[in-house]
C-alpha positions in Angstrom: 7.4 -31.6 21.1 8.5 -28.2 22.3 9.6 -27.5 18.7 6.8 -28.1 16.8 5.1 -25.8 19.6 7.4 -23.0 18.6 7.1 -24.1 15.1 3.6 -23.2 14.7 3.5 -20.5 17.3 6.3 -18.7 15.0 4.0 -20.4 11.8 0.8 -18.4 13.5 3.1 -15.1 13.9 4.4 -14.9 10.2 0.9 -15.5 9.2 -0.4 -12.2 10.5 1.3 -9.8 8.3 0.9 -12.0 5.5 -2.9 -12.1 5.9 -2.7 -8.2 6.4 -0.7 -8.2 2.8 -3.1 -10.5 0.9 -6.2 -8.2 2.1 -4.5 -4.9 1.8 -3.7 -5.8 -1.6 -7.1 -7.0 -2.7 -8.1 -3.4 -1.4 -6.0 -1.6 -3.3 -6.3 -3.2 -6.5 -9.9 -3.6 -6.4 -10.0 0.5 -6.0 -7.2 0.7 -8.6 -9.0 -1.1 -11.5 -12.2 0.6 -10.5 -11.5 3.9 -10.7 -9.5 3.7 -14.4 -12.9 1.5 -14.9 -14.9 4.4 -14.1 -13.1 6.8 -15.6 -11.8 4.8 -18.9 -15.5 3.9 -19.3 -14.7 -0.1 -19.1 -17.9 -2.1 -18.9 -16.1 -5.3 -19.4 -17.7 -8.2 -17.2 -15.2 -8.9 -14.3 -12.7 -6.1 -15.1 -12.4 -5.7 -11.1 -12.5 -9.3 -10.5 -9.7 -10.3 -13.1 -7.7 -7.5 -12.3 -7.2 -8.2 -8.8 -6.3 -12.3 -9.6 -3.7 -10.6 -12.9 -2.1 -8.4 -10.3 -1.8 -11.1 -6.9 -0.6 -13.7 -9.1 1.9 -11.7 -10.7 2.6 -9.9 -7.2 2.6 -13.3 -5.2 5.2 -14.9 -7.3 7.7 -11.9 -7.9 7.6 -11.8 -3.9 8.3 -15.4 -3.8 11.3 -15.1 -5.6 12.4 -12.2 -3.7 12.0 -14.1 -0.2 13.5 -16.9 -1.5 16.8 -15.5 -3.3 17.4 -11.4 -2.8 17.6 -11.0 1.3 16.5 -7.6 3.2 14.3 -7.3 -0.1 10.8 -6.1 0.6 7.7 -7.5 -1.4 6.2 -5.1 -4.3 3.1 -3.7 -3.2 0.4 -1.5 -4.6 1.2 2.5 -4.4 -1.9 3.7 -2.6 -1.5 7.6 -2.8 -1.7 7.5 -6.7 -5.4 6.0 -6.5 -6.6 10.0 -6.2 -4.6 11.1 -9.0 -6.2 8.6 -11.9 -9.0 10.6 -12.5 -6.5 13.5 -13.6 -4.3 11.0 -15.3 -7.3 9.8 -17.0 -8.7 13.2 -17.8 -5.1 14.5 -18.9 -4.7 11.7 -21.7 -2.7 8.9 -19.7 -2.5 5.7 -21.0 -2.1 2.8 -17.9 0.5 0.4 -20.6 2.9 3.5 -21.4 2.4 4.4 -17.7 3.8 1.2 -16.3 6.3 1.1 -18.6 7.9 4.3 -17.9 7.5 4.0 -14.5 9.6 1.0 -14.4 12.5 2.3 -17.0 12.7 5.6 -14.4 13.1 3.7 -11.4 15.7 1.4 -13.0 18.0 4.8 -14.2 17.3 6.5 -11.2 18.2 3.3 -9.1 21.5 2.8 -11.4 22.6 6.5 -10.9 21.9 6.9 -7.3 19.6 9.9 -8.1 16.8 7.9 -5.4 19.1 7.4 -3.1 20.0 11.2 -3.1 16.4 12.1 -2.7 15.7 9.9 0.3 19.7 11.4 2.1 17.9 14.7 2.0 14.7 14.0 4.1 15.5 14.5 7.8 13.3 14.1 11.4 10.8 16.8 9.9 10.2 15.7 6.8 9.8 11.6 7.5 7.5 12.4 10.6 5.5 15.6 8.3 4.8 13.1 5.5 4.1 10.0 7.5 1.3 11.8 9.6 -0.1 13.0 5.9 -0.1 9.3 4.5 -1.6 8.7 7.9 -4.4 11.8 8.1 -5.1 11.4 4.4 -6.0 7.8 4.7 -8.5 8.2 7.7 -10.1 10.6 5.9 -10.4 8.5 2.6 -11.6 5.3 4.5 -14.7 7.5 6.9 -15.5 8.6 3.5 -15.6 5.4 1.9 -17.4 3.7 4.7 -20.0 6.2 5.0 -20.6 6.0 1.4 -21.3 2.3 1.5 -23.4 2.6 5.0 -25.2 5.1 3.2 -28.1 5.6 5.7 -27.6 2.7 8.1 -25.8 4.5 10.8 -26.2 2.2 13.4 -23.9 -0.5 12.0 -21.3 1.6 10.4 -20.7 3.3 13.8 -21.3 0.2 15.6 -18.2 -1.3 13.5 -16.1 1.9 14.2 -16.5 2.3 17.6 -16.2 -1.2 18.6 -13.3 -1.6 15.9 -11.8 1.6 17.1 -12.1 0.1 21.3 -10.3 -3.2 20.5 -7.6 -1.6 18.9 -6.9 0.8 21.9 -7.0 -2.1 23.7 -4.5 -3.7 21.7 -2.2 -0.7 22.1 -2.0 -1.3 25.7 -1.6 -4.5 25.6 1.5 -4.4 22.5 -0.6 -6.5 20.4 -1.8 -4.1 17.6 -0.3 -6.4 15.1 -3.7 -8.5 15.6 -5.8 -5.9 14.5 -5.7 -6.6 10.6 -7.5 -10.5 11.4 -9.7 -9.2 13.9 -11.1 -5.9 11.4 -11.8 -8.3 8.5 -13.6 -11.1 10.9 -15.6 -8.3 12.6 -16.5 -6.4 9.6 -17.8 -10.0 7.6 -19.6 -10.4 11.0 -21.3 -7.5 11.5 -22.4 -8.0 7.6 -23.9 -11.8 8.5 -25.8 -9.7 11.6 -27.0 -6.7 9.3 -28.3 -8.5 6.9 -25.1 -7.1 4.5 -24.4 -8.8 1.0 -20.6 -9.8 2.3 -19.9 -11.6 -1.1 -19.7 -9.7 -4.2 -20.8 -11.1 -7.5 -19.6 -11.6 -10.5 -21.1 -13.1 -14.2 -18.5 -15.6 -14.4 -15.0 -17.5 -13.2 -12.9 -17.7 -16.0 -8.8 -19.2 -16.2 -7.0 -16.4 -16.1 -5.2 -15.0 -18.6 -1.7 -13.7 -19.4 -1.4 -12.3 -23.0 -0.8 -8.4 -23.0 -2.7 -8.4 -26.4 -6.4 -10.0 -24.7 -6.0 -7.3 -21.5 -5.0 -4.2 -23.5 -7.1 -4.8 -26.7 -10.1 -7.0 -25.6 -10.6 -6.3 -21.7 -9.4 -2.5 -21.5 -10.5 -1.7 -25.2 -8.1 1.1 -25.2 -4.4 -0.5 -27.0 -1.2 0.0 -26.5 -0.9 3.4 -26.4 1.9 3.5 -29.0 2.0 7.2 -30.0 3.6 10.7 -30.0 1.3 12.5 -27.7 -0.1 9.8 -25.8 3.4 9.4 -24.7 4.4 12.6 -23.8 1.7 13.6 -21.8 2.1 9.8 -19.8 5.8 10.9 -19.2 5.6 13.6 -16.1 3.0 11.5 -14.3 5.9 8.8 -14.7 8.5 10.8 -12.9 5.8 12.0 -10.5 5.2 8.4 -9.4 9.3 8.1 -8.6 8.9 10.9 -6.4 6.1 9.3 -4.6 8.0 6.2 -4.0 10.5 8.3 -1.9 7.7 9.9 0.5 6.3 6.0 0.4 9.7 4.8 1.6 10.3 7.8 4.2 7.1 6.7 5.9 8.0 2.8 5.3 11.4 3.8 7.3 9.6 6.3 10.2 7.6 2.8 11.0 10.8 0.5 10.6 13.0 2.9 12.9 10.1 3.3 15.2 9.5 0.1 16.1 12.3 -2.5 15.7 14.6 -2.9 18.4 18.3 -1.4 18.8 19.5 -4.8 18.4 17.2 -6.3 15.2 18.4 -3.1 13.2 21.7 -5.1 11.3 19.3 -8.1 10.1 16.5 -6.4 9.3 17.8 -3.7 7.6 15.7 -3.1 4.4 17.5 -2.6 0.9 15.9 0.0 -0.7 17.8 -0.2 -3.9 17.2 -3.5 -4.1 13.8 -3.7 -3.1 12.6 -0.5 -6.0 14.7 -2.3 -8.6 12.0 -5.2 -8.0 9.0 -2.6 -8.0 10.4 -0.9 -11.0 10.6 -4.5 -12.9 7.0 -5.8 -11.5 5.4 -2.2 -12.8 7.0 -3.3 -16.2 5.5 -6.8 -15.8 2.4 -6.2 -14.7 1.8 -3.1 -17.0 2.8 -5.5 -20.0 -0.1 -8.4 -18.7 -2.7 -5.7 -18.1 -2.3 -4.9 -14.6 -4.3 -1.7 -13.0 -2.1 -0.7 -10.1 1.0 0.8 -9.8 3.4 -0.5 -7.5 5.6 0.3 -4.8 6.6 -1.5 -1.5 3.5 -3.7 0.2 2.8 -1.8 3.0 0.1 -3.9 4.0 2.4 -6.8 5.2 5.4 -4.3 6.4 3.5 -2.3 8.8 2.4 -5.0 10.8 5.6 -7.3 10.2 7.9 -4.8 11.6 5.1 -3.7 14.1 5.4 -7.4 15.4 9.4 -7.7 14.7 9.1 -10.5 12.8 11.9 -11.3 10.3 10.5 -10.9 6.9 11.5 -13.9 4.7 9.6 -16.3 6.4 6.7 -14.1 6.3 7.2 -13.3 2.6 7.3 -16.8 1.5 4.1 -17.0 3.5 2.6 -14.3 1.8 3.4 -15.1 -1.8 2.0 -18.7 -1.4 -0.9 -17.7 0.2 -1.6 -14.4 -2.6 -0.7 -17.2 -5.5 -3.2 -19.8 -4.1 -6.1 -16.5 -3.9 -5.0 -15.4 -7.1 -6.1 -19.1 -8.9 -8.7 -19.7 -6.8 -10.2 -16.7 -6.8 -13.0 -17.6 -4.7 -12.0 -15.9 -1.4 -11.5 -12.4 -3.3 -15.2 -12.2 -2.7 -15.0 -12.5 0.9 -11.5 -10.1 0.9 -13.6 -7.5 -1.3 -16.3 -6.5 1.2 -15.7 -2.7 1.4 -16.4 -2.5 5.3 -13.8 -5.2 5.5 -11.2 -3.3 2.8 -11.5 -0.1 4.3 -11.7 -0.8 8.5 -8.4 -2.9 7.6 -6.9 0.4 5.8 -7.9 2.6 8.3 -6.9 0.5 11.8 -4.4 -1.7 9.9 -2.1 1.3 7.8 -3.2 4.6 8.1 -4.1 4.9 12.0 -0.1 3.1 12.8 0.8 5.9 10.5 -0.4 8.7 12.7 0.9 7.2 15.6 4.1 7.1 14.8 3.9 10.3 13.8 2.7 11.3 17.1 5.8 9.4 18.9 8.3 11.3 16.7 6.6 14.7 17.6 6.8 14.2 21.5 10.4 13.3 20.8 11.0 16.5 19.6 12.2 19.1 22.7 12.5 22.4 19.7 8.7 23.5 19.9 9.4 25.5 16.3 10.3 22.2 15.2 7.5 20.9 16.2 5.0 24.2 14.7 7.0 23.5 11.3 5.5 19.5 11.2 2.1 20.4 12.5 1.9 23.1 9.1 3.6 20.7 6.9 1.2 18.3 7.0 -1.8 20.2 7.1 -0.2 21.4 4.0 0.7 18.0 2.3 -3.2 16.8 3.9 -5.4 19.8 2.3 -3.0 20.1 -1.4 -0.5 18.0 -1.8 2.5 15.9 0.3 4.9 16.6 -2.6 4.7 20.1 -1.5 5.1 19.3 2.3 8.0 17.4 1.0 9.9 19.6 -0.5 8.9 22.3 1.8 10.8 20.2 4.7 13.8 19.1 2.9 14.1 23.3 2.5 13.7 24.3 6.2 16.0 21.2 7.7 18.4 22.5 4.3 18.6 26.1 6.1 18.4 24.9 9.3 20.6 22.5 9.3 18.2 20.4 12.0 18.7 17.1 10.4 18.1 14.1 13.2 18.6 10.3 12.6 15.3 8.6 13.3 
């Protein structure tokens, strides 16, 4: 008997992150697929919808495999600072297919030839707590935005979510539980859409099988092709090798949360592969760029935060999570429910982005050099207002002369 308790008390743990994954990710590639919608001009019936199944089924079972057979591997996730940048790479002459494709070839050489694994040796203390506080900032500031946009006039219940949202998860901090938060957002947002008389569901013309033949997505659904020439290909390329460099300030603020919160003693077995686990998001961008995907991948930081955050080990969780993402991705039907923008964005904000800032915050109070601590406060207002690239490379220069490298 006392088994099966522990059983489904560990059973009701791993499910937490997992259900933080599978919304996160409808999130992201909801936004994803509408903004190259928008931009792309698409009008395709259920671009959005189809999208999101293409890319959780795809994502679901390439992190069941990983779970089941490549240890200390984390799942592929969606790459959430590139959303901004698609208008550009729209507007610049981008095509999504060559995109993906590239992507995935320059992670694989860079992989093989230990050129990522330099990049990531020469971040330090300043640079992973500076960028982690700009994912952080930058994502708070994207989610008020998005909220207030979809309030619109209706104060009352946008700050009535935030406020009560932003009270239980201070209370959660005291209590060590902010792992809950993720469940608790997305019930409480649905709610407070049943109480506001809020459209919770969104619609869409029809439910079709889904479908997995790059020439119906790229030719029928996206109307654009293949992309198969000179220039389209040339000017697809730097936004290629920008995306690499994006995956190293996405993994320095994957670590600052990793380092921050697992014990001394969990370190050894849950140490995360990183050449491992970008060899699988270099291959799953090739994959889902050839079935018509709309995001671009990177580690799932939706289920990491909270599944280090709660010190789970991840393979049980993982498995969890690529059942649960495969049986969405069929069904389809609760995408409408996960799709609610109040519920999308207070799960980014209290779920990803505030954890962000506070472990930046932790790092900064470790810190006894106040210069040190003036350097990080203009980085990321830097990396916040233009770009984190800059903040990036702007720390690895000062800890280069200063030789004021710490270990996390």
């Amino acid at each position: 008997m006392k088994k099966i308790i522990n059983f489904i008390k560990n059973f009701l743990l791993d499910l937490i992150p997992a259900l933080g994954g599978l919304i996160g990710k409808v999130a992201l590639v909801s936004s994803f697929a509408l903004v190259w919608a928008k931009e792309l001009g698409i009008s395709t019936p259920n671009f959005v919808f189809d999208n999101v199944r293409l890319e959780l089924i795809i994502g679901s079972l390439i992190t069941l495999i990983i779970a089941i057979f490549i240890p200390n591997t984390a799942p592929v996730g969606t790459l959430a600072p590139l959303i901004v940048l698609i208008p550009t790479m729209a507007g610049f002459g981008v095509h999504p297919f060559i995109l993906s494709i590239f992507i995935g070839m320059i992670g694989i050489i860079s992989i093989k030839t230990n050129v990522f694994k330099k990049l990531l040796s020469l971040s330090g203390y300043i640079c992973k707590t500076s960028v982690t506080l700009i994912f952080g900032i930058s994502g708070v500031l994207l989610c008020v935005q998005r909220l207030c946009l979809f309030f619109g006039n209706r104060l009352v219940p946008l700050l009535l979510l935030i406020i009560s949202l932003g009270m239980i998860y201070i209370f959660l901090l005291i209590f060590k539980k902010a792992w809950l938060i993720i469940p608790i957002a997305a019930c409480i947002s649905l709610l407070y859409g049943w109480i506001f008389g809020i459209e919770t569901t969104s619609s869409f013309s029809s439910f079709n099988s889904i479908q997995f033949n790059p020439i119906y997505w790229w030719e029928d659904i996206w109307g654009i092709g293949f992309g198969f020439n000179l220039k389209t290909i040339l000017k697809t390329f730097p936004f290629a090798l920008f995306v690499v460099f994006l995956w190293t300030i996405d993994t320095l603020s994957i670590q600052a949360i990793i380092n921050s919160d697992l014990k001394k003693k969990d370190k050894k077995e849950e140490d995360l592969n990183v050449n491992r686990s970008f060899t699988a998001v270099s291959i799953r961008n090739i994959i889902g760029g050839l079935f018509g995907g709309a995001q671009t991948g990177s580690l799932w930081r939706s289920f990491l935060i909270p599944l280090y955050m709660m010190k789970r080990p991840m393979r049980c969780s993982a498995i969890i999570l690529g059942i649960m993402g495969t049986i969405v991705g069929i069904t389809a039907i609760p995408i409408k429910y996960l799709s609610f923008p109040p519920l999308v964005w207070t799960v980014l904000l209290f779920g990803i982005f505030i954890p962000f800032i506070n472990t930046g915050i932790k790092n900064i109070i470790l810190i006894e050099n106040i210069k040190s601590r003036i350097i990080i406060i203009l980085l990321t207002a830097l990396g916040v207002i233009f770009n984190p690239i800059l903040s990036w490379f702007g720390a690895i220069i000062y800890e280069k002369i200063n030789k004021d490298k710490r270990s996390i």
